[in-house]
C-alpha positions, 0 to 999 in steps of 0.5 A, spaced: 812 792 947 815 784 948 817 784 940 821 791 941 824 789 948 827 782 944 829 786 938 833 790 942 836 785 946 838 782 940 841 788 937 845 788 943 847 781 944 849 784 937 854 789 938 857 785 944 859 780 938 862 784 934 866 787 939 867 781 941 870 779 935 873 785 934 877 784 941 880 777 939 882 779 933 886 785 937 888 779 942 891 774 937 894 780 934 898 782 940 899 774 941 903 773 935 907 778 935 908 777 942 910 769 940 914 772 934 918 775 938 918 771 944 920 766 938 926 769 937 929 771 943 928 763 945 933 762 939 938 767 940 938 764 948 937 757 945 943 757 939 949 760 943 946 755 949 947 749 944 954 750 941 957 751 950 
């Protein structure tokens, strides 16, 4: 009984990683293409910024 309530647990902690995972990795992707475009429209500020 002990055995299978720590396979379970372990299986759980399991699928927590994995999603875990799998979110950061949807988080970073989100993030880059947020800091992508961020990163352009700072340099379409900052150029005519810059050139007054």
């Amino acid at each position: 009984m002990r055995i299978n309530h720590m396979e379970r647990q372990l299986r759980h902690l399991a699928r927590r990683r994995q999603a875990w995972r799998y979110r950061r990795f949807i988080i970073r992707q989100i993030l880059g293409g947020a800091a992508h475009q961020a990163g352009y429209m700072a340099a379409g500020v900052t150029v005519p910024v810059l050139w007054h």
